[in-house]
C-alpha positions as CSV (number, residue, x, y, z in Angstrom):
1,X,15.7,-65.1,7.2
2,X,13.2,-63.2,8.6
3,X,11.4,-61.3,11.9
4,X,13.8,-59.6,14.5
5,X,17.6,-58.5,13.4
6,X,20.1,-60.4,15.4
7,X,23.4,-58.9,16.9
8,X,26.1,-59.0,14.9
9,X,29.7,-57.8,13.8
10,X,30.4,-55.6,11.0
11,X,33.9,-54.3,9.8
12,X,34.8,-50.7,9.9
13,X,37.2,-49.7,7.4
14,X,39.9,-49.6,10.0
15,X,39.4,-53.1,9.8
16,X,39.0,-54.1,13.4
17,X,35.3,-55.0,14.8
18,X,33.3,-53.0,16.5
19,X,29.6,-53.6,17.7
20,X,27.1,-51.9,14.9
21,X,24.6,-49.3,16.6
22,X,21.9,-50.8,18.4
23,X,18.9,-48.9,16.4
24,X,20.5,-51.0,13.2
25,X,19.5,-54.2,15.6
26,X,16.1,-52.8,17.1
27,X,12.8,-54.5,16.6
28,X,10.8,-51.2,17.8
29,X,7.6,-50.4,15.8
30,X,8.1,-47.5,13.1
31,X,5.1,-44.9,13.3
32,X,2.4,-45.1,10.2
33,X,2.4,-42.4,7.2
34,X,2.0,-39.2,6.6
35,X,5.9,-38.4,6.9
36,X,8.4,-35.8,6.7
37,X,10.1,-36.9,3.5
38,X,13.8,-36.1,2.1
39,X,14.2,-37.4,-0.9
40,X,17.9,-38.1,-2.4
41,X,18.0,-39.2,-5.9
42,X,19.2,-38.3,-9.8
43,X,17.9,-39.9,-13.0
44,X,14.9,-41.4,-14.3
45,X,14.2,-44.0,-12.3
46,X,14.5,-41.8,-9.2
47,X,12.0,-39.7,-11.2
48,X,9.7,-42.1,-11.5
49,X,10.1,-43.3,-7.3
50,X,9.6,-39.4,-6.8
51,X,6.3,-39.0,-9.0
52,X,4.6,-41.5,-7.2
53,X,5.3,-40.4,-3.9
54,X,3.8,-36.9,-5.0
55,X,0.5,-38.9,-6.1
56,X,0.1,-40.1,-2.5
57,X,-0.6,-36.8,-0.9
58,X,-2.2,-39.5,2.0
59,X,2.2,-40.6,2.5
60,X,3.8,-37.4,3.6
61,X,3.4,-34.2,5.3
62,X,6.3,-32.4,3.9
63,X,8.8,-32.9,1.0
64,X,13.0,-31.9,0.8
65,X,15.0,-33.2,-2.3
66,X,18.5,-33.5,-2.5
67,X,20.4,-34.1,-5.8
68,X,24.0,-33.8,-7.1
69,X,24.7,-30.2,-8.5
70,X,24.0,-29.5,-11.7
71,X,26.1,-30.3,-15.0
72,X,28.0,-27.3,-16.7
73,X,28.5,-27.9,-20.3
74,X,31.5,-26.7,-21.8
75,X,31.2,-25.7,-25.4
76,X,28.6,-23.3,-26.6
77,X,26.1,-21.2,-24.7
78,X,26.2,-21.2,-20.8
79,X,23.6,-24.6,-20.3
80,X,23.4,-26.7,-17.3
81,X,22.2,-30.4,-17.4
82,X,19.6,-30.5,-14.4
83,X,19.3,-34.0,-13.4
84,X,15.0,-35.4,-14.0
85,X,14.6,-35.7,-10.3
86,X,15.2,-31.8,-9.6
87,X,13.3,-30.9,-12.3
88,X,10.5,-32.5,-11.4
89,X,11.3,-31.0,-7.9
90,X,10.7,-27.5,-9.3
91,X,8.1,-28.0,-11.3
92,X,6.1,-29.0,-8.0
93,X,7.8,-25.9,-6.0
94,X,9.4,-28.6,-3.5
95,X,12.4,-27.2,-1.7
96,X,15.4,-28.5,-3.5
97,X,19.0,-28.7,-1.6
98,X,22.4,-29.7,-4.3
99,X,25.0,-32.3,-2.3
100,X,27.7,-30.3,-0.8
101,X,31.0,-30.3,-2.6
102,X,32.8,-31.3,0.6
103,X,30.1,-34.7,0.9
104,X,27.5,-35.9,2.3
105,X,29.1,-35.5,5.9
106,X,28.2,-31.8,5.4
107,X,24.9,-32.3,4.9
108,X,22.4,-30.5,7.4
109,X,19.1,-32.4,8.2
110,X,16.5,-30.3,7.0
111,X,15.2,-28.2,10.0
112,X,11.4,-29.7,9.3
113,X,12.7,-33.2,9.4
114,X,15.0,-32.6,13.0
115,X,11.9,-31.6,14.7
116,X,9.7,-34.3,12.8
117,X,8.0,-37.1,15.1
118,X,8.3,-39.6,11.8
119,X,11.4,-38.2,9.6
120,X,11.8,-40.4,6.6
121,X,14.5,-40.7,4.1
122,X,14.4,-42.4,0.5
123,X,17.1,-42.9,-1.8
124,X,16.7,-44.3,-5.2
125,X,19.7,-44.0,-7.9
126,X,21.1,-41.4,-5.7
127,X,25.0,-42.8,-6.0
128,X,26.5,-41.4,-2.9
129,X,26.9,-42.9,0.4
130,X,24.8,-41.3,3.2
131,X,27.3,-41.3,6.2
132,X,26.3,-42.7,9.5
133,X,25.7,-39.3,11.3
134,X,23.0,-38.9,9.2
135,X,21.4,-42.0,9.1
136,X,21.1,-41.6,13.1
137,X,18.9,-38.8,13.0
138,X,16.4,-41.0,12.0
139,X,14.2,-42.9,14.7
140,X,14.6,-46.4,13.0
141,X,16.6,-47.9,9.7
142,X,13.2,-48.5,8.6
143,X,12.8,-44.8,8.5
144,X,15.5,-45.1,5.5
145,X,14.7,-46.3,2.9
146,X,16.4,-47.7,-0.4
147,X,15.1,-48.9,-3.7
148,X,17.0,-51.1,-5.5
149,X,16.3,-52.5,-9.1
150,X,17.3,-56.0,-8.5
151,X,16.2,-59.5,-6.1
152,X,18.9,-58.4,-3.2
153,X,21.5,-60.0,-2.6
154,X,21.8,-60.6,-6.2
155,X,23.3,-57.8,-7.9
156,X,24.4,-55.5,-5.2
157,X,26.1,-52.1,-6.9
158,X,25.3,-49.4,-8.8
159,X,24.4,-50.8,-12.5
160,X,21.9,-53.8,-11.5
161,X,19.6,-53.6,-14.6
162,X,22.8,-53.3,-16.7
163,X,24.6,-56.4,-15.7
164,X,21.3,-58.3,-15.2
165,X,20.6,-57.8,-19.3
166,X,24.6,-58.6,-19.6
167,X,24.3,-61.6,-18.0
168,X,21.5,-62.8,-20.3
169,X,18.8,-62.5,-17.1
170,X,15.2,-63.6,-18.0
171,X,14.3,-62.1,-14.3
172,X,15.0,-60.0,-12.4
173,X,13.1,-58.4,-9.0
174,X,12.9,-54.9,-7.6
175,X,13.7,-54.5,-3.5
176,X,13.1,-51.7,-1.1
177,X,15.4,-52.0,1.9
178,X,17.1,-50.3,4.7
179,X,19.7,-48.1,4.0
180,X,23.1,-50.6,5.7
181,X,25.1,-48.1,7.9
182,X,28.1,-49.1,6.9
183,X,28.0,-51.3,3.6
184,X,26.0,-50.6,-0.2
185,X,23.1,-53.0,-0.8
186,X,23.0,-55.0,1.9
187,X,20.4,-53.6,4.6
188,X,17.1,-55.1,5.7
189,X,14.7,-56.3,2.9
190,X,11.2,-54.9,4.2
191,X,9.8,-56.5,0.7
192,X,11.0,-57.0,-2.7
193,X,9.1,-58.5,-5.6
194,X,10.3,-60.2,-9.3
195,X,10.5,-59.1,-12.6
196,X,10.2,-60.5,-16.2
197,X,13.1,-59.4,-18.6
198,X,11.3,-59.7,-22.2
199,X,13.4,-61.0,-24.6
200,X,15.8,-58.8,-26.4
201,X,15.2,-56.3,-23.7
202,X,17.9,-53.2,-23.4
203,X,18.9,-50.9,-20.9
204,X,16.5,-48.2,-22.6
205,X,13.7,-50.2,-23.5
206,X,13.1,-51.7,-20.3
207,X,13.9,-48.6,-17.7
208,X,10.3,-47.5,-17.9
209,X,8.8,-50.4,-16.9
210,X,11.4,-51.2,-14.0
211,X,11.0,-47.7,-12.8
212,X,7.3,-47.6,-13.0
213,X,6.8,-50.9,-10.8
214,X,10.1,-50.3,-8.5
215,X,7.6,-47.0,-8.1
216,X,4.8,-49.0,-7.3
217,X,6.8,-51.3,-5.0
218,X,8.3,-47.9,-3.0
219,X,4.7,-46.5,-2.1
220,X,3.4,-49.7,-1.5
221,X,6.0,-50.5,1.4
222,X,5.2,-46.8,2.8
223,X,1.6,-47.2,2.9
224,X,2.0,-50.2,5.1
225,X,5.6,-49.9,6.6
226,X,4.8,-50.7,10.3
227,X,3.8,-54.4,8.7
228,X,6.2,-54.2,6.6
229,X,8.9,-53.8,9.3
230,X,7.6,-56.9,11.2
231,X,8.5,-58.7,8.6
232,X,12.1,-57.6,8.2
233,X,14.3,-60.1,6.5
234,X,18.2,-59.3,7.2
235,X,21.1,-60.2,5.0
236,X,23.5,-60.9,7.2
237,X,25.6,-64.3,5.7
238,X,23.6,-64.4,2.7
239,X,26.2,-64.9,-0.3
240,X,25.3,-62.1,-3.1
241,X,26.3,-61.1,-6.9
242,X,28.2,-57.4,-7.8
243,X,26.5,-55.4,-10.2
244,X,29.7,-52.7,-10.4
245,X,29.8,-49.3,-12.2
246,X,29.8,-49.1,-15.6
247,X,33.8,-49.0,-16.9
248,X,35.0,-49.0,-20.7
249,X,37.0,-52.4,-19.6
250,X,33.5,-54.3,-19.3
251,X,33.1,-53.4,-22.7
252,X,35.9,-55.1,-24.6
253,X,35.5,-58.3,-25.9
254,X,37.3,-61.5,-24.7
255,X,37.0,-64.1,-27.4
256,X,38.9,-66.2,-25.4
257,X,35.7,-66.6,-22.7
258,X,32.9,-64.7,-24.6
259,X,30.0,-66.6,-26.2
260,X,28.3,-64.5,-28.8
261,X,25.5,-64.5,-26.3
262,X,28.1,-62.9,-23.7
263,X,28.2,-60.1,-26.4
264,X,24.8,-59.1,-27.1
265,X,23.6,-59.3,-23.4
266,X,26.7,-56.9,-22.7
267,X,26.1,-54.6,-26.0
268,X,21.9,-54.8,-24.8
269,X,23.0,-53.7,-21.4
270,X,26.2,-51.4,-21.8
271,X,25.6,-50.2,-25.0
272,X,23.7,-46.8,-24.7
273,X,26.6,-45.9,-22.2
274,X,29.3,-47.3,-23.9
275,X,30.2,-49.1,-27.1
276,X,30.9,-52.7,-27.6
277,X,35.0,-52.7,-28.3
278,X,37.4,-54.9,-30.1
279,X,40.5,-54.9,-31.6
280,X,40.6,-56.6,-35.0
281,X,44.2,-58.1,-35.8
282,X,45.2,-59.0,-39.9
283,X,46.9,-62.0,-40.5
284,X,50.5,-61.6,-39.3
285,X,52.2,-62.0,-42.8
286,X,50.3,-59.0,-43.9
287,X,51.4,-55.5,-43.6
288,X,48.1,-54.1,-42.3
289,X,47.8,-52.5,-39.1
290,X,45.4,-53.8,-36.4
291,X,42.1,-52.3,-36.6
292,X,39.6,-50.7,-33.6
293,X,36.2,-51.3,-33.7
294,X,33.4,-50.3,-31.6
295,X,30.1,-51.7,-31.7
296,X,26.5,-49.8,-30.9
297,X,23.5,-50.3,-30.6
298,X,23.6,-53.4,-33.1
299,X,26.0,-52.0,-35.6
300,X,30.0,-52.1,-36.4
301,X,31.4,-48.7,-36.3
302,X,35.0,-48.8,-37.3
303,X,37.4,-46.1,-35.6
304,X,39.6,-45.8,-38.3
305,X,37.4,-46.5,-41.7
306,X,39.8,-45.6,-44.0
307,X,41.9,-48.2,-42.8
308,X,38.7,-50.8,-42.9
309,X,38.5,-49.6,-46.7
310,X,41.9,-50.9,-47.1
311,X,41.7,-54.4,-45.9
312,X,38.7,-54.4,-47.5
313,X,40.5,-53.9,-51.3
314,X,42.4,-57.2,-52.8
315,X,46.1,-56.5,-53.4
């Protein structure tokens, strides 16, 4: 589906229908780079969407980041964590702005942006949902922009490289698309383009290469965004997979519908997050006690070794 976006419903979380905004439905041309950029994201594949906007001098007139606060650690020495996308931020003397602790909802539009004739905003790992009041202030949804690691509607949520390795992908795709007022992942596509998983691929081992063309992909669409807008394709109606945040319950094994393939793709995927978990259960005429075992980065680490010792010794 492709060209001008059609009227249509969406459900408010009251859960009665109302008529979505009409810019969200508007065909009306974008204007053509340089623009007046804010920039929300995090980690390193935001870092990587980030650095190659900052290559393109020719794509904005002014830059604004916005990340989540920093990270206090709590043992030792007073350290923060600062997330890759702010340091990269300072390191370029960009002005830098952390999310309010009361939301997004209390977020002021940089004053450079409110007076901008082509405002932009681009959001890449970013993790928070940018409220509707926002959104507004800019001219056009094309004006806000989303890239996505994954062949939208497939894999829809916040871990799409992670459950496409989990779910033994030998593709995947990258999409930029409008940011949806009201629902994650499901926007406008303005373009979106495939990408090979190499065998044995994991979550670390293949980030670079997904950030460096989803990168590639983001400037790309900028450079040529009033075309790109022409040739819009909504997802309204089109059927689409979840790719949810990570949880420790993906991680534990269910022999009863796992395949051994099931466990690698999940341990490739999951595994620098979380470990691989299982419960290992002695014959019920024994006396042994049931065992915990957690499994990373292609090795069994028992949680209770001693224990492992002991099953492991003939009676």
């Amino acid at each position: 589906m492709g060209g001008s976006w059609r009227s249509v419903r969406c459900l408010p979380r009251s859960g009665s229908l109302h008529r979505c905004n009409a810019r969200y439905l508007s065909t009306a041309s974008v204007p053509a780079p340089p623009y007046d950029i804010l920039f929300c994201g995090t980690d390193a594949f935001a870092h990587a969407a980030l650095q190659a906007i900052l290559s393109r001098s020719d794509l904005y007139t002014s830059m604004h980041v916005l990340t989540p606060p920093d990270v206090k650690h709590k043992w030792g020495a007073r350290r923060m964590r600062v997330s890759p996308v702010k340091q990269l931020a300072l390191t370029h003397a960009i002005p830098t702005c952390e999310l309010p602790a009361a939301g997004m909802d209390m977020f002021p539009l940089p004053s450079a942006l409110q007076t901008s004739k082509a405002p932009m905003l681009v959001t890449a790992s970013f993790g928070h949902r940018i409220p509707t009041t926002l959104l507004h202030q800019f001219p056009s949804p094309s004006l806000t922009l989303n890239l996505h690691p994954s062949m939208l509607p497939d894999l829809r949520g916040a871990a799409p490289i992670q459950w496409a390795l989990a779910r033994g992908y030998t593709e995947t795709g990258i999409t930029v698309q409008q940011l949806h007022p009201t629902h994650f992942d499901q926007g406008g596509i303005l373009k979106q383009v495939p990408f090979a998983i190499p065998a044995g691929s994991t979550y670390l081992s293949l980030l670079p290469s997904i950030a460096e063309r989803g990168a590639q992909l983001l400037v790309d669409v900028m450079a040529t965004l009033p075309t790109c807008h022409t040739q819009l394709q909504s997802q309204h109606g089109m059927p689409g997979t979840r790719a949810p945040k990570l949880a420790p319950k993906f991680s534990v094994v269910r022999w009863d519908r796992w395949t051994a393939a099931s466990i690698d793709g999940r341990q490739r995927g999951f595994g620098y997050a979380q470990p691989i978990t299982m419960t290992l259960k002695p014959p019920s005429h024994t006396r042994f006690p049931s065992v915990n075992v957690a499994i990373r980065e292609g090795q069994a680490n028992p949680q209770r070794r001693r224990m492992v010792a002991r099953l492991s010794r003939p009676r």
